[in-house]
Backbone as a ProteinNet text record, in pm:
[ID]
protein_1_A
[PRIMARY]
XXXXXXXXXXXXXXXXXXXXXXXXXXXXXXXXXXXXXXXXXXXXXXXXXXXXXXXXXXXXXXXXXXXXXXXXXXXXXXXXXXXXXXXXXXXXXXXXXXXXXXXXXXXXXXXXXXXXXXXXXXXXXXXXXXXXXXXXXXXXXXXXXXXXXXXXXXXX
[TERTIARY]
84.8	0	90.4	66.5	193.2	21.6	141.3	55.4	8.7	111.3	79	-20.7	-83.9	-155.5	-308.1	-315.9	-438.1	-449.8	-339.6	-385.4	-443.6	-394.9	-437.2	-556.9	-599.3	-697.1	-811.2	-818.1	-838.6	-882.7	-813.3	-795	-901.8	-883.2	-996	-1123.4	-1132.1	-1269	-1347.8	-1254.9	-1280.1	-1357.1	-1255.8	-1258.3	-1396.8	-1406	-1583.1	-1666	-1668.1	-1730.6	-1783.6	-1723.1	-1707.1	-1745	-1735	-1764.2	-1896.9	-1941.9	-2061.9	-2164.1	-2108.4	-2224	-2205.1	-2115.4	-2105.7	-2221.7	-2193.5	-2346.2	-2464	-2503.3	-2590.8	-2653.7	-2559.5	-2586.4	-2603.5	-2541.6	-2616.4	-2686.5	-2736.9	-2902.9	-3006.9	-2973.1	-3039.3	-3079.6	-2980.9	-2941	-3029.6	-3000.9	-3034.8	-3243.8	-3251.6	-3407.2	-3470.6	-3421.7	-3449.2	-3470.5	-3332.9	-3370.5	-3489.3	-3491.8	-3599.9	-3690.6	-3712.3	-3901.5	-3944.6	-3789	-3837	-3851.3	-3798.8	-3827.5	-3994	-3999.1	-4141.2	-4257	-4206.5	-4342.7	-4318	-4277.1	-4254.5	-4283.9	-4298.6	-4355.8	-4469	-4495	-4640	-4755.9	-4676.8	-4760.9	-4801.9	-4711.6	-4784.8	-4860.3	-4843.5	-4910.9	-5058.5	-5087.7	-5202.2	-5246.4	-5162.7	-5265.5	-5327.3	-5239.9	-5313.1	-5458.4	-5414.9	-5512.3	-5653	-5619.4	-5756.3	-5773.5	-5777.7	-5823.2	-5954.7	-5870	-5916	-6048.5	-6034.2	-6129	-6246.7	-6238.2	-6290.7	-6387.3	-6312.8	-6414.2	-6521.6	-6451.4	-6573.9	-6658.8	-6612.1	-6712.5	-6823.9	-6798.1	-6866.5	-6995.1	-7007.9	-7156.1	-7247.4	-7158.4	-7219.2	-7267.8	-7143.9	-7164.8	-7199.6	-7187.2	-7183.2	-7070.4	-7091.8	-6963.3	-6924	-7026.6	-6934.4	-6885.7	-6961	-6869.6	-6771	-6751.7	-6652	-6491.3	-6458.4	-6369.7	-6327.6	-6412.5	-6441.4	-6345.3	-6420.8	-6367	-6251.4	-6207	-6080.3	-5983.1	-5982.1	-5938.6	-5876.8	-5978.1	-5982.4	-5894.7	-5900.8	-5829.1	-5670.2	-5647.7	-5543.4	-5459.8	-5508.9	-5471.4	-5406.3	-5490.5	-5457.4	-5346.2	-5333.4	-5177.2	-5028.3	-5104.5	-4990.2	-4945	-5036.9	-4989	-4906.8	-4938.9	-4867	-4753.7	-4691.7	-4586.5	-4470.2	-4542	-4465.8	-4442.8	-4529.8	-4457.8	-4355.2	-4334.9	-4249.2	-4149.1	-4142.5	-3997.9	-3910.9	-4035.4	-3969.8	-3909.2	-3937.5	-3884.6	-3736.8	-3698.6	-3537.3	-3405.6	-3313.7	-3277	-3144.5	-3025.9	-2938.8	-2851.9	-2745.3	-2715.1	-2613.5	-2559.2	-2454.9	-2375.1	-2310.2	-2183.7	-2204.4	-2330.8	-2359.2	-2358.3	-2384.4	-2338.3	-2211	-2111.6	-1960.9	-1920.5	-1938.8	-1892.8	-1922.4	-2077.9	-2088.7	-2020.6	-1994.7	-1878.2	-1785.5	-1749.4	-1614.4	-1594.1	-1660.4	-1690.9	-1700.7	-1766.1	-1764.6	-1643.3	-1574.6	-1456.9	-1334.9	-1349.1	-1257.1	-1247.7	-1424.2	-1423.6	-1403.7	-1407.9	-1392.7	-1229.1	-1148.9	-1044.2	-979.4	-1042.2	-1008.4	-993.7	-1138.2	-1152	-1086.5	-1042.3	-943.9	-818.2	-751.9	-634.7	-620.9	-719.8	-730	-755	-810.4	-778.9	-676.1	-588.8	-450.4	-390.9	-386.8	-328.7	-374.3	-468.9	-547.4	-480	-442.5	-427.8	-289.3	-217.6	-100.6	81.5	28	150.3	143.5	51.4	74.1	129.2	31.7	40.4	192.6	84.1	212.9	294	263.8	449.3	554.3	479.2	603.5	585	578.1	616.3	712.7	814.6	951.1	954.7	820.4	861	841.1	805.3	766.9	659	598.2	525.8	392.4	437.6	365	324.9	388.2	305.4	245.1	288.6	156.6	3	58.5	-93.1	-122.6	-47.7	-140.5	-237.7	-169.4	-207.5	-330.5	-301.6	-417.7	-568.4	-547.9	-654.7	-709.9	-606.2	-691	-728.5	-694.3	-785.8	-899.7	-934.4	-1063.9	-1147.5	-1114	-1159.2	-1173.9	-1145.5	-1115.9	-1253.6	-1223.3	-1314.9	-1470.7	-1468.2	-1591.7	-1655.4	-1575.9	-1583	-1645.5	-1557.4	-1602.9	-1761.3	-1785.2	-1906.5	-2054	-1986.6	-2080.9	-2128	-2017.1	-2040.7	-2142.2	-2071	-2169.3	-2340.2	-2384.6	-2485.1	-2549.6	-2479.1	-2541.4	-2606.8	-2501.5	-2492.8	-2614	-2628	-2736.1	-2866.9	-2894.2	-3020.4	-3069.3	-2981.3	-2995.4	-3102.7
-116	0	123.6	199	325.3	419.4	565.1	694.2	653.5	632.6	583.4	497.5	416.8	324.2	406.7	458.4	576	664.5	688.3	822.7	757.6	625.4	539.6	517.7	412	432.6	557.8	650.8	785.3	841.6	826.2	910.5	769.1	634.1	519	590.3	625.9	677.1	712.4	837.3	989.2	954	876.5	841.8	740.7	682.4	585.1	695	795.1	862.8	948.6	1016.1	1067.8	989.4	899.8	786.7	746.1	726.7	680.2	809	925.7	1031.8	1070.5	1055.8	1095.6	976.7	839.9	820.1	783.9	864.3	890.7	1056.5	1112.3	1218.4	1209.1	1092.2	1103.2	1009.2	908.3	895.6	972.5	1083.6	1168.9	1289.6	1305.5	1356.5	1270.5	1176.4	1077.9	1119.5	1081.9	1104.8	1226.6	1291.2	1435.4	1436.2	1424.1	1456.6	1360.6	1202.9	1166.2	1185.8	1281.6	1304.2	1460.7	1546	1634.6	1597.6	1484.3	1453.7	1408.4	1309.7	1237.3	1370.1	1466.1	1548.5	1637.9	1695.4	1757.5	1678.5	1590.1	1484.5	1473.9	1437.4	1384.2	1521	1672.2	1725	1808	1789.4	1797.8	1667.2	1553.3	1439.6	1445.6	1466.4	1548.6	1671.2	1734.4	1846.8	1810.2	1782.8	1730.8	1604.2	1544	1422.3	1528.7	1595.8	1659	1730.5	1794.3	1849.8	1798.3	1720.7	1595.1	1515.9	1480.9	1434.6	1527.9	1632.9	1715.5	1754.5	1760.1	1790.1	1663	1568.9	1455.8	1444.4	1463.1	1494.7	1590.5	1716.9	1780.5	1809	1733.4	1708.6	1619.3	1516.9	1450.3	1437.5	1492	1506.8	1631.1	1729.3	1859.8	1967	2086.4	2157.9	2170.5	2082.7	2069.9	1939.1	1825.1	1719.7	1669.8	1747.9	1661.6	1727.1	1861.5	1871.3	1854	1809.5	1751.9	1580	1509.1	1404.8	1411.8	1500.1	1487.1	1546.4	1640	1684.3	1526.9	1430.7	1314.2	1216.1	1227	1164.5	1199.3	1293.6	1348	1381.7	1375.5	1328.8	1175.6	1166.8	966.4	935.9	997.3	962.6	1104.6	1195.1	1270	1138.6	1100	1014.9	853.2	856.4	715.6	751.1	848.9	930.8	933.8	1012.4	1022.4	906.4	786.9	647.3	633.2	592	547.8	632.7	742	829.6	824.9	800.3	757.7	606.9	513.3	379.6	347.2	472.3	508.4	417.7	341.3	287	302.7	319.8	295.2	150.8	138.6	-1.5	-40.3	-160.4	-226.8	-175	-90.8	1.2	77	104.5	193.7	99.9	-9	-137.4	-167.1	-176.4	-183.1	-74.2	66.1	160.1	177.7	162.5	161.2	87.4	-66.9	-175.5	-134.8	-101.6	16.8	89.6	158.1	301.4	227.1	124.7	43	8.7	-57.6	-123.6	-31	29.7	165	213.2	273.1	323.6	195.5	86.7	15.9	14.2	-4.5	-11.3	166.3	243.8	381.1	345.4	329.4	292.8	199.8	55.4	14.5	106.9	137.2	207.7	305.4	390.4	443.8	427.8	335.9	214.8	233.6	193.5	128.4	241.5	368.1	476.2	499.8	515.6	554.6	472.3	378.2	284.6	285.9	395.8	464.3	406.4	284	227.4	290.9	332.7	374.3	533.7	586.6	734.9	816.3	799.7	875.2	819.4	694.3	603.2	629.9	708.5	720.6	882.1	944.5	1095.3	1088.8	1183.9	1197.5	1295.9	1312.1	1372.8	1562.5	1573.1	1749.9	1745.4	1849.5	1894.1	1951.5	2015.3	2098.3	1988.7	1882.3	1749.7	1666.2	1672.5	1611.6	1682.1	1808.9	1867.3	1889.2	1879.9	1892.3	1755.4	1653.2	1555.3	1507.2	1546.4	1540.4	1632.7	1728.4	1786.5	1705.8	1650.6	1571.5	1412.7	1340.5	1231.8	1258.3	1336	1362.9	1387.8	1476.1	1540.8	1379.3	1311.8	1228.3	1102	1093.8	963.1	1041.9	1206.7	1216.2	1226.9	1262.2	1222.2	1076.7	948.3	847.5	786	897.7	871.3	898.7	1035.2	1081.3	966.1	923.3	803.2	731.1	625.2	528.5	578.7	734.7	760.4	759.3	803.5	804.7	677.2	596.5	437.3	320.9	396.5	317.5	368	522.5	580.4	541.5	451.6	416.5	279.8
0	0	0	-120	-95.6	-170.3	-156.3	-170.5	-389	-466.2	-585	-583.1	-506.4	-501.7	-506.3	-366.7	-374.7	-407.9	-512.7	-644.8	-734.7	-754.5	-879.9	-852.9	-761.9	-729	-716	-626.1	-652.5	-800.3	-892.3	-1020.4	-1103.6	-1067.2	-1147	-1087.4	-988.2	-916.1	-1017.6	-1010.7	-1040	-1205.4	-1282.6	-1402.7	-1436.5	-1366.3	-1356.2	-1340.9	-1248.2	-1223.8	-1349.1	-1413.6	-1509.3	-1653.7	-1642.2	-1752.4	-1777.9	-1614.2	-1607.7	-1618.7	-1597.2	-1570.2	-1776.4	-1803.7	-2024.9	-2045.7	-2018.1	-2076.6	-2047.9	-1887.3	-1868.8	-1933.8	-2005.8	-2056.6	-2195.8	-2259.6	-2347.4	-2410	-2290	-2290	-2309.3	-2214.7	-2187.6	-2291.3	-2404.3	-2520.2	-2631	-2642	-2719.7	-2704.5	-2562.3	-2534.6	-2606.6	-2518.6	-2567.7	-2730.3	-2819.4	-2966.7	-3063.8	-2956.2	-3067.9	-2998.1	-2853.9	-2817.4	-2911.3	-2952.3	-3070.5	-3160.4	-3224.7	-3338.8	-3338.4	-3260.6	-3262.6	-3228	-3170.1	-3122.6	-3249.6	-3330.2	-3465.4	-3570.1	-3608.1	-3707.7	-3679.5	-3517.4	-3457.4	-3472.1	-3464.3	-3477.7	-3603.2	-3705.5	-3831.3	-3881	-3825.8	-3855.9	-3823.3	-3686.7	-3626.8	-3671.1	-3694.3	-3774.4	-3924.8	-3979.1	-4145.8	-4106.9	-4021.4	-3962.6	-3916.2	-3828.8	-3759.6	-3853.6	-3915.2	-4052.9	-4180.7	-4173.7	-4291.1	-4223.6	-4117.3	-3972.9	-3964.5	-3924.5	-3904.7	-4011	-4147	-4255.3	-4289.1	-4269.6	-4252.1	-4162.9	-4027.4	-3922.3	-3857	-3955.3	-3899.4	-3974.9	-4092.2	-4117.3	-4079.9	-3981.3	-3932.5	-3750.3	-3713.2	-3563	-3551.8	-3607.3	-3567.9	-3594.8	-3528.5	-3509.3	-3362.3	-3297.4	-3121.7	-3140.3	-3130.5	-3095.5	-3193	-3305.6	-3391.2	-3314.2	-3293.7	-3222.6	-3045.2	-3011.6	-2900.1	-2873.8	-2983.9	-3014.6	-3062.1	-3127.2	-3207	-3122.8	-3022.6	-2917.9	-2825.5	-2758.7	-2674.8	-2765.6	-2911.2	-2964.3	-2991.6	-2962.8	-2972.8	-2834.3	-2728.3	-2591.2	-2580.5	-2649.2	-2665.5	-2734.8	-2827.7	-2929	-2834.4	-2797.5	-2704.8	-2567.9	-2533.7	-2424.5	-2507	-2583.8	-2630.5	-2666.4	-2767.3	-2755.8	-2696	-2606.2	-2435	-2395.5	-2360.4	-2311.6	-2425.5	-2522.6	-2606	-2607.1	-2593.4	-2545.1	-2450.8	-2349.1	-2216	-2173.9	-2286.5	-2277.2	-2290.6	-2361.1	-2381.7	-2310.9	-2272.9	-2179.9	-2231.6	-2163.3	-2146.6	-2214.3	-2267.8	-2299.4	-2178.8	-2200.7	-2111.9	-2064.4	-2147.5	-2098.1	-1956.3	-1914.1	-1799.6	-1712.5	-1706.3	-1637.6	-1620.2	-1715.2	-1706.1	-1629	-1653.1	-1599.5	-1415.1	-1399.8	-1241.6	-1217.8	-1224.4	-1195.2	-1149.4	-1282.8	-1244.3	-1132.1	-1171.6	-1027.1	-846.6	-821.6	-741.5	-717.9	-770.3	-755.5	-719.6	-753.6	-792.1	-632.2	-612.9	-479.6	-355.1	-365.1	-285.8	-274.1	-344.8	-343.4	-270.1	-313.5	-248.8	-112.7	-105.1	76.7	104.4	73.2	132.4	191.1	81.8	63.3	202.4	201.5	312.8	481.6	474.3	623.8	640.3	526	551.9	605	554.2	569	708.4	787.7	822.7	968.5	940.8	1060.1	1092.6	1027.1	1125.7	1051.4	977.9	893.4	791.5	715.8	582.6	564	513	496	578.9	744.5	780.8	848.4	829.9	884.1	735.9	650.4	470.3	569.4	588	610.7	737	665.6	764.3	874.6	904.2	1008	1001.1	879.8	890.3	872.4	946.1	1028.5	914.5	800	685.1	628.5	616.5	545.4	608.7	737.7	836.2	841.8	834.4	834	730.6	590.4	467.6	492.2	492.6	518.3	582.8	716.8	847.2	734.5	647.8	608	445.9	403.8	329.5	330.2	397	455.9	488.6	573.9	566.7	452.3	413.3	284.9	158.1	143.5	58	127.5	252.2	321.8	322.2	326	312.8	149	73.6	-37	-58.1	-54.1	-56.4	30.8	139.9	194.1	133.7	21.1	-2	-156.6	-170.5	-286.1	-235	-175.2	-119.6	-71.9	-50.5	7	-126.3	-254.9	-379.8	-390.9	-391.7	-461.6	-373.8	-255.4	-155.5	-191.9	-201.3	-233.5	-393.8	-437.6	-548.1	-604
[MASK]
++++++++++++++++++++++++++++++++++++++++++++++++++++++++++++++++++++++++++++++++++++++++++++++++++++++++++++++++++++++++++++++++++++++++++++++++++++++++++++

């Protein structure tokens, strides 16, 4: 267990982290451009449709209930839409990558025990005083880091 060990570690973190949040973004990208596409097609599709509808219907139902109906009908294809946009999913890779990210941070937190438990970290520091306390201030900083991981990864 040396300080190279929990940079490496550290920096795989960081790097899952980052990996996994690019393609959750562009899922999210991905969603987005085909729910414009589908609602821009869908709604000149619907308009030429209620049109055409309408001129047939309204010698027969009226001039209230034909847009009435065509209104309820058009709620109905906005909501089907929307489910099918929202079915969007992620592929495998976002699977490989949390893996990653897991492993990564588990190994962080090892690393830091080790340090932590008085052989590592600062049994390698010689003895000055400016690197003890840089020190003393980022262990912390790093384990609450890793806490705040795991609070992600549980609420998950």
């Amino acid at each position: 267990m040396s300080m190279q060990s929990l940079v490496r570690n550290a920096r795989l973190a960081v790097r899952a982290e980052v990996l996994a949040a690019e393609i959750k973004l562009r899922v999210y990208m991905r969603k987005a451009v085909l729910l414009l596409l589908a609602l821009a097609v869908g709604l000149i599709a619907v308009v030429l449709v209620n049109i055409a509808v309408y001129q047939y219907l309204v010698l027969q139902w009226g001039p209230v209930a034909t847009p009435l109906a065509l209104a309820a009908v058009d709620v109905v294809l906005a909501a089907l839409a929307l489910i099918c946009a929202m079915t969007a999913k992620a592929g495998p890779e976002l699977e490989i990558a949390e893996s990653l990210r897991r492993t990564s941070a588990a190994a962080v937190e090892d690393d830091l025990k080790g340090f932590s438990s008085g052989q590592g970290l600062f049994g390698l520091v010689s003895g000055s005083s400016a690197e003890h306390r840089s020190l003393s201030l980022i262990l912390p900083l790093i384990s609450t880091f890793l806490a705040v991981l795991r609070k992600k990864k549980s609420t998950r």
